[in-house]
Each structure stands twice: as C-alpha cells, then as structure tokens.
BALO-671272 format. One line per field, with one value per residue (C-alpha): x, y, z; residue number from 1. Coordinates in nm, 4 decimals. Last residue first. Example, Ala and Ser with C-alpha at 12.3 -4.5 7.8 and 13.67 -1.06 7.14 Angstrom:
! residues 2
xx <- c(1.3670 | 1.2300)
yy <- c(-0.1060 | -0.4500)
zz <- c(0.7140 | 0.7800)
num <- c(2 | 1)
***
This chain:
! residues 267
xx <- c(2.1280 | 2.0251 | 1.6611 | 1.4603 | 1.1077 | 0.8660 | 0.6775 | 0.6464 | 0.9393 | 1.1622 | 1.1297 | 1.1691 | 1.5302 | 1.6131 | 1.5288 | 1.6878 | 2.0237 | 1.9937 | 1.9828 | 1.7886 | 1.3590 | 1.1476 | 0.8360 | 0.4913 | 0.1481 | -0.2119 | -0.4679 | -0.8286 | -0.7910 | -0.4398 | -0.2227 | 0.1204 | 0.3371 | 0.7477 | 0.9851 | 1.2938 | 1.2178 | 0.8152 | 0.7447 | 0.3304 | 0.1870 | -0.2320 | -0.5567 | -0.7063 | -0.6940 | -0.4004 | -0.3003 | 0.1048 | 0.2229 | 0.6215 | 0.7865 | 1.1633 | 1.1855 | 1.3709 | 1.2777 | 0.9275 | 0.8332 | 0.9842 | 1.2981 | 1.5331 | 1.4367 | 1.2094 | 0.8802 | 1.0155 | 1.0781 | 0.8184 | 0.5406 | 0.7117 | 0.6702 | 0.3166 | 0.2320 | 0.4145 | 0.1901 | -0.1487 | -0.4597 | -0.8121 | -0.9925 | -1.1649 | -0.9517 | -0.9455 | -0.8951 | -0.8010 | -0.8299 | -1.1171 | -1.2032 | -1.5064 | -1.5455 | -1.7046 | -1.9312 | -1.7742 | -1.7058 | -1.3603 | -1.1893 | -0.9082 | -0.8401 | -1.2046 | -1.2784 | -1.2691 | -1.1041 | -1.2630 | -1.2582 | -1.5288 | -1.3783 | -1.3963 | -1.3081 | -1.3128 | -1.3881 | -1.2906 | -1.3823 | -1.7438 | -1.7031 | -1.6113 | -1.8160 | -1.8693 | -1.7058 | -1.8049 | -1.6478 | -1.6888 | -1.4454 | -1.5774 | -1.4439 | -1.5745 | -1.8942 | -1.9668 | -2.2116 | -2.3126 | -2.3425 | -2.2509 | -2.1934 | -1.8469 | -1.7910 | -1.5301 | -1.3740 | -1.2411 | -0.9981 | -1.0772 | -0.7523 | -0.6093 | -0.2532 | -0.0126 | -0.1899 | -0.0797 | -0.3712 | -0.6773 | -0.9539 | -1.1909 | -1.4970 | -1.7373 | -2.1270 | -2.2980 | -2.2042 | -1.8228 | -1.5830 | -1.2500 | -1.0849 | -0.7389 | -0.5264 | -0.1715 | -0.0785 | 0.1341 | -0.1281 | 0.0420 | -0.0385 | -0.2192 | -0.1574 | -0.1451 | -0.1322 | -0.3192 | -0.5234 | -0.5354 | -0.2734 | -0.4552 | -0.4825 | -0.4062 | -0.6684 | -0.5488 | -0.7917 | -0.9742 | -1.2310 | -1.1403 | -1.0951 | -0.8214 | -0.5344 | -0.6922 | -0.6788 | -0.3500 | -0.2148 | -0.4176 | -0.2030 | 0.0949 | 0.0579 | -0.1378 | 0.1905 | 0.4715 | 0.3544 | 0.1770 | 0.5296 | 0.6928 | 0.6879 | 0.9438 | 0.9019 | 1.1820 | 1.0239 | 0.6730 | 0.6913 | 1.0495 | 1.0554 | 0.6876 | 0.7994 | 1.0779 | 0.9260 | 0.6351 | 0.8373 | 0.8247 | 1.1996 | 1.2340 | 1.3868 | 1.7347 | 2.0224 | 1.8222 | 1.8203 | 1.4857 | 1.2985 | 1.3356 | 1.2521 | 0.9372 | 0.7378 | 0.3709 | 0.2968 | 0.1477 | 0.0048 | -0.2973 | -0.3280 | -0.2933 | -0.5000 | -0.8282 | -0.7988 | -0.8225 | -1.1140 | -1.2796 | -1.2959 | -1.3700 | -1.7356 | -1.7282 | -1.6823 | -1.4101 | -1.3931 | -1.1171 | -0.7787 | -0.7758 | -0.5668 | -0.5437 | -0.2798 | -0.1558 | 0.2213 | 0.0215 | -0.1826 | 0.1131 | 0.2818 | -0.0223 | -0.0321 | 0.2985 | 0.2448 | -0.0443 | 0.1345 | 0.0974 | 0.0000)
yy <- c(1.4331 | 1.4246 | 1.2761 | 1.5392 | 1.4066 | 1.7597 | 1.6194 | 1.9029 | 2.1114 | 1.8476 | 1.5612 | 1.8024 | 1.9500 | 1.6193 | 1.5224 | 1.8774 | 1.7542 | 1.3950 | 1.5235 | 1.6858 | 1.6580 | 1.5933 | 1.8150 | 1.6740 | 1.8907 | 1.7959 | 2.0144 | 1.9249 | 2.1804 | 2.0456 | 1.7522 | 1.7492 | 1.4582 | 1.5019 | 1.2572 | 1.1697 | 0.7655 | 0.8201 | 1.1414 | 1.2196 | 1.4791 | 1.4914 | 1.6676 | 2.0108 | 1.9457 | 1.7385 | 1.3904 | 1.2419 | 0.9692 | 0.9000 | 0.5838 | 0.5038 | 0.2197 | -0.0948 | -0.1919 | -0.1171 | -0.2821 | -0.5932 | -0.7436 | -0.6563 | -0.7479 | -0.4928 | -0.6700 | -1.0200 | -0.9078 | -0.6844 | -0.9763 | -1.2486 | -0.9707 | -0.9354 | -1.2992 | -1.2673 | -1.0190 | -1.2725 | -1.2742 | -1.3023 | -1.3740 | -1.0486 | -1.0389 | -0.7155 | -0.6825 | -0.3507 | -0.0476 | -0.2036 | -0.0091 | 0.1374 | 0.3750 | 0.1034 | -0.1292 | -0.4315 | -0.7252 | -0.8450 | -0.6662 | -0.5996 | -0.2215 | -0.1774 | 0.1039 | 0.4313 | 0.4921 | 0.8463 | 0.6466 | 0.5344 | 0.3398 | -0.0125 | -0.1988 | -0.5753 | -0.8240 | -1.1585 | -1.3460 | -1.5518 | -1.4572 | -1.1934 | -0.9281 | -0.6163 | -0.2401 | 0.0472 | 0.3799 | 0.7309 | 1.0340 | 1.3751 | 1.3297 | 1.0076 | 0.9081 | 0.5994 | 0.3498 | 0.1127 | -0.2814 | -0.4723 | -0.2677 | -0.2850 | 0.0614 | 0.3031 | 0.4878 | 0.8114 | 1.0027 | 0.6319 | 0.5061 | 0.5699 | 0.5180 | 0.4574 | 0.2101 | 0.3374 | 0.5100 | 0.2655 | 0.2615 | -0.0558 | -0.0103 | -0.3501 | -0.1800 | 0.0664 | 0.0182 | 0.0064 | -0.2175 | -0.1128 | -0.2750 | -0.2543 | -0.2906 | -0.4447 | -0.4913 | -0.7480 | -1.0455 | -1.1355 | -0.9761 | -1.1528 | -1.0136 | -0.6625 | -0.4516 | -0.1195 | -0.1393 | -0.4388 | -0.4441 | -0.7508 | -0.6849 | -0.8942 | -0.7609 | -0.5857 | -0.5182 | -0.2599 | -0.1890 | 0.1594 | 0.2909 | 0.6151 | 0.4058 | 0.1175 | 0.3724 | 0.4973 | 0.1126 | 0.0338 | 0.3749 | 0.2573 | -0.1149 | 0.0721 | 0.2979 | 0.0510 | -0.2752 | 0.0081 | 0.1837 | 0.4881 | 0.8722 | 1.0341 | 1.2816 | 1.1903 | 1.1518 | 1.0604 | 0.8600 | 0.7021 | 0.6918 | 0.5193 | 0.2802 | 0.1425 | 0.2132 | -0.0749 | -0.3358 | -0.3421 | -0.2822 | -0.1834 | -0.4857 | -0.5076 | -0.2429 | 0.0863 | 0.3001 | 0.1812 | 0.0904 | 0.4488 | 0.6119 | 0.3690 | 0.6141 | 0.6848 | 1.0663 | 1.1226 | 1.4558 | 1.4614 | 1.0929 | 1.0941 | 1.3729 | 1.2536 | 0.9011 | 1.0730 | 1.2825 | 1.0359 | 0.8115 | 1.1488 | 1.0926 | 0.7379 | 0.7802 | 0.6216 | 0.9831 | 1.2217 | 1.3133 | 1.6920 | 1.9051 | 1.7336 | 1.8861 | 1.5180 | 1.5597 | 1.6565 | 1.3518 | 1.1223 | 1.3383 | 1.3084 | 0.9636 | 0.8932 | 1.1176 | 0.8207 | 0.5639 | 0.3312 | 0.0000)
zz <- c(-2.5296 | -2.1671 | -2.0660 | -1.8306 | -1.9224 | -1.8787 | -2.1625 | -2.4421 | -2.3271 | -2.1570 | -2.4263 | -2.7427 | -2.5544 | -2.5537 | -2.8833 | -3.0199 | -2.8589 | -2.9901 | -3.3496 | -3.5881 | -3.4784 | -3.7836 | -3.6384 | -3.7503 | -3.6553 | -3.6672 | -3.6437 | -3.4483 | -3.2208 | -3.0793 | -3.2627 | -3.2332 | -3.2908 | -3.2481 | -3.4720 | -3.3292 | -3.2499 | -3.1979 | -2.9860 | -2.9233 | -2.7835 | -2.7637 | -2.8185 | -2.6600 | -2.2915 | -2.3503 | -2.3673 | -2.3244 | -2.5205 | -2.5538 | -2.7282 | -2.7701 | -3.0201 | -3.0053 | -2.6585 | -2.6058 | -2.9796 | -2.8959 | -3.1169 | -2.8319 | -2.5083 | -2.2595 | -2.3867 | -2.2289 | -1.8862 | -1.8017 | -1.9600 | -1.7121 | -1.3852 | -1.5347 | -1.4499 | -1.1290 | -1.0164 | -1.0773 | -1.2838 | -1.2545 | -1.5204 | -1.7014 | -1.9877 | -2.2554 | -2.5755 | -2.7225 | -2.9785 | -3.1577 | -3.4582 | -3.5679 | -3.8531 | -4.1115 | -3.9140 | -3.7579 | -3.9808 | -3.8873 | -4.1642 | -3.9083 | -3.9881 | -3.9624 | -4.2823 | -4.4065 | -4.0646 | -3.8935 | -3.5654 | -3.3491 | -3.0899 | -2.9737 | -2.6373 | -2.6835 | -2.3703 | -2.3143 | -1.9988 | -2.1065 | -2.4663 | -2.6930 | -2.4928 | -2.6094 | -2.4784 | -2.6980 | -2.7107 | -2.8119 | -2.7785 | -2.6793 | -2.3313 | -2.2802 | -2.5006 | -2.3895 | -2.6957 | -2.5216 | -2.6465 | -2.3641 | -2.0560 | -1.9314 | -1.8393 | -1.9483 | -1.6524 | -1.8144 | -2.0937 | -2.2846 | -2.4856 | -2.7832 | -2.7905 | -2.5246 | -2.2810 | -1.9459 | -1.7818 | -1.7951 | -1.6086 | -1.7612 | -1.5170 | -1.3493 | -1.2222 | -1.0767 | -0.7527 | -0.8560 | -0.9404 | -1.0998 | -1.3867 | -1.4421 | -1.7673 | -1.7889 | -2.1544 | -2.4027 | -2.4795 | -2.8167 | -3.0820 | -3.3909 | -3.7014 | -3.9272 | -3.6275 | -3.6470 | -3.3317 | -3.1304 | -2.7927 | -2.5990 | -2.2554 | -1.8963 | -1.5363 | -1.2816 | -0.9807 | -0.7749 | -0.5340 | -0.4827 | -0.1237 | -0.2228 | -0.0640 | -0.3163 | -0.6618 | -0.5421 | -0.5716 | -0.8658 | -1.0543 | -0.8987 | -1.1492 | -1.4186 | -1.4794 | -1.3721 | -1.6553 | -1.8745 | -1.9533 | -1.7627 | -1.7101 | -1.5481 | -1.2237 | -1.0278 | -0.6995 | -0.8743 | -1.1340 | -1.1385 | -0.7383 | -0.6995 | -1.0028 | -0.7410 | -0.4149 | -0.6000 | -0.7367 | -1.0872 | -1.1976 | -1.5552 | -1.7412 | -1.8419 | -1.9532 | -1.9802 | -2.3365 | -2.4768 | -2.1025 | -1.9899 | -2.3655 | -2.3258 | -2.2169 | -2.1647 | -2.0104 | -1.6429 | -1.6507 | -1.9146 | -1.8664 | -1.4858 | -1.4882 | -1.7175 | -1.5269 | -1.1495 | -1.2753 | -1.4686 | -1.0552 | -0.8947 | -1.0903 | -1.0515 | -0.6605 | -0.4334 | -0.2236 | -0.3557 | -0.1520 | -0.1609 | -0.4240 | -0.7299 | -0.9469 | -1.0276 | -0.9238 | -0.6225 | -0.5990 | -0.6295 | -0.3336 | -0.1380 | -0.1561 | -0.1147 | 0.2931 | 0.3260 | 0.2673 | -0.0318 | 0.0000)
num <- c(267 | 266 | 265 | 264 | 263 | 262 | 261 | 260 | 259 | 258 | 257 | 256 | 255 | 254 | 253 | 252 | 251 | 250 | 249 | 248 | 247 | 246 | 245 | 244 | 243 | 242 | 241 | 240 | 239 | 238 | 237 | 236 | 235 | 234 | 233 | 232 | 231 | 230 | 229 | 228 | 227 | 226 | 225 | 224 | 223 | 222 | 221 | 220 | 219 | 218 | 217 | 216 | 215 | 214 | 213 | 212 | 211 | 210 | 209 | 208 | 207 | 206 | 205 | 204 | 203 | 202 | 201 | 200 | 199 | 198 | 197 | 196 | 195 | 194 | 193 | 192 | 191 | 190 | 189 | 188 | 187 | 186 | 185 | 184 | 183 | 182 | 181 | 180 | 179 | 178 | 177 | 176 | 175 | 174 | 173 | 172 | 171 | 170 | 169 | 168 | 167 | 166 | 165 | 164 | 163 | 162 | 161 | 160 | 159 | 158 | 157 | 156 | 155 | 154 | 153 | 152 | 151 | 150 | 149 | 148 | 147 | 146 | 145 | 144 | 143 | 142 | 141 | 140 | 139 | 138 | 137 | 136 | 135 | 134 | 133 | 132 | 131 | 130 | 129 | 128 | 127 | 126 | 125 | 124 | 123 | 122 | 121 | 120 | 119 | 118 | 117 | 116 | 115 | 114 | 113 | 112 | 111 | 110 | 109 | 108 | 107 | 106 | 105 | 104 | 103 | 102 | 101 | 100 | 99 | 98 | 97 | 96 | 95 | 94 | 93 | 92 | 91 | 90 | 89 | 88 | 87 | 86 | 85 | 84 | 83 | 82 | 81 | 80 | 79 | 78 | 77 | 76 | 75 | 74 | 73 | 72 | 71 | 70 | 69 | 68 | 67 | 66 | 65 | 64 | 63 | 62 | 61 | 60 | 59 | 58 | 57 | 56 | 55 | 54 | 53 | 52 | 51 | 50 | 49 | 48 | 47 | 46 | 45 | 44 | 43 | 42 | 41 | 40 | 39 | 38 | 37 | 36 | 35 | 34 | 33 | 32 | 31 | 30 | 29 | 28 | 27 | 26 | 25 | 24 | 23 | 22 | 21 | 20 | 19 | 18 | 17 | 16 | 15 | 14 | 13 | 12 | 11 | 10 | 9 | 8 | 7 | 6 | 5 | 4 | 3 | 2 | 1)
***
C-alpha cells in the first residue's frame, strides 16, 4: 500500500488538491489527470540495460520523486495502488494491444478494472494510444462518449472483452465485420490474474525485437488533443490540427522531451 504522505505526493504531481472519495465521478477525474500529466514512455525501457523494476518504491521513485513517465507494466501497477489508498475496489486484469497490427499480438498490456455500484470499469492510464480520458464501463453494447471520444465495450465470450472506438477509418483495420469507422483499440480479460504474471510480460517486452525496446515511445493527452514522440519525430495535434516536427539530433530530442513532456533525458 501506499502511505499516506505517497499519496499526497502522487496527488500533487496530479494537481489534485484533496484526496477524492471512491466515486465514478472522482474516478474520470483521477484518469483525465494521470493521462494529461502522467505521459507513456518507453525512452526508460529503450536506453536501460534489463527490465524496468516493478516493485512498487521502485515505479513510486520514477513517477513521482523523479518525475518520469513509464510503460503500462509501472503505470497501471501505482495507478491500482493509489486507486486502493483512495478505497477503490480494484484489480489488474491482462490486454490484448489491437489497433493497427497486421496479425495476432500477443497479450502485451496491464489494464485494471474497478468495481463500482454501478457496475465492473476498464480505467486505464498506461496504454499509449487511444484510450478512454475516463472509466469506461463494461456494458454490452453502449455506446460511452468520454471526453468527446466514443467507445463500446462487447463481450467476446465468457472473460474476453473488446473496447472499440469510433474512428474516422474508411474502414475496420481488421476486416472483422464491424461497421465502417469502428475499430477495436483492445482486448481485454476479465480472469483473474497474478503479479508474477506481469513480472514475465516486463521481462520479455524490454528485449530486443519488442516494440518497447527498439523504439523510444512518448504519449502524453491534452486538454485540446495529444503529444506524441516516436524515435525523433514530435506529434502534435491540438484543435483538431495535426502537426509533424522531424527533430535533428539527440540535442533537439532532448530539448523536445523536456518542453512538451517535462522528461529530463540528456542528449
């Protein structure tokens, strides 16, 4: 568990002021700043020798002390431990990467899903890509819109879950019948799962070969749109514009990660 002093220091690098009750409403609010404050990285996992370490004072020191971002494995992992210090009923659950992959991934994410009154939640702050600025709930069918963005969770089967979004794609990138402009973004497993199973994911997505080794990633959301950094090149979208910057050098990449992500990496 976290204490109660970490706690405050999570929910300051937050800009939350008071510790929130375990409420849907509060529950958005926690997502929508950890996404818009919080950014995905993989910059940590690209230029470190090994695997990032998982325990808990370790991702609580990258986060918070030092004010980095990290991957889903540490992101989702301190996010379930604020969500219980904060009296959420709240688990992890494995994912299924989807969206623009020509095959089959392999199960490669750590999601969460949070119980409330009114029902089971996907809250998700470490998937790097399109993901829900609040809880999404799993109710069959629904059409959420979150933040201006809509979603739709349906069941595969008894444990399986995908999460879809309506997307200005001419067409499903997997041709597997949905209606043109939806896309699912992930799979998601309700069975219960254990640390040690993530422990084995952490370890074989920071070798060479995986996308989270070979490529340094960074996601951050805004109040108008998003930043994105793929291997020198900067991603801007705000107001519905889209901006590409070619960045020269490891210099300007540095300089890139501190002004539009606040990630202090040297050149």
């Amino acid at each position: 568990m976290l204490s109660d002093a970490q706690v405050r220091g999570y929910l300051d690098r937050l800009g939350i002021a008071e510790a929130p009750e375990p409420t849907k409403e509060n529950l958005d609010r926690l997502i929508y700043a950890h996404q818009t404050h919080i950014p995905f990285e993989t910059v940590s996992v690209h230029r470190a020798q090994g695997a990032p370490d998982l325990s808990l004072p370790a991702i609580y020191d990258q986060v918070i002390e030092r004010r980095h971002g990290a991957y889903c494995f540490q992101l989702n992992k301190l996010f379930q431990k604020l969500l219980e210090a904060l009296g959420y009923n709240v688990r992890p659950v494995i994912c299924r990467a989807v969206r623009g992959r020509e095959g089959r991934m392999p199960i490669n994410h750590r999601g969460l899903i949070v119980t409330l009154d009114e029902g089971r939640y996907s809250a998700d702050v470490g998937f790097g890509g399109p993901m829900p600025a609040g809880a999404l709930g799993l109710f069959p069918g629904v059409e959420q819109d979150i933040c201006g963005e809509t979603y739709i969770a349906e069941r595969s089967d008894h444990a399986w879950w995908k999460i879809d979004r309506i997307t200005k794609a001419e067409r499903d990138l997997h041709d597997d019948g949905l209606p043109a402009r939806r896309q699912t973004e992930l799979e998601l497993c309700t069975a219960a799962v254990e640390e040690i199973d993530f422990a084995s994911m952490n370890h074989f997505f920071s070798l060479p070969g995986t996308l989270f080794k070979d490529h340094e990633l960074v996601n951050l959301r805004t109040d108008g749109g998003y930043k994105g950094f793929r291997d020198g090149v900067l991603t801007l979208r705000e107001g519905g514009e889209k901006t590409i910057i070619e960045l020269e050098g490891p210099d300007e990449v540095a300089r890139a990660l501190r002004e539009h992500f606040d990630l202090d990496y040297d050149a």
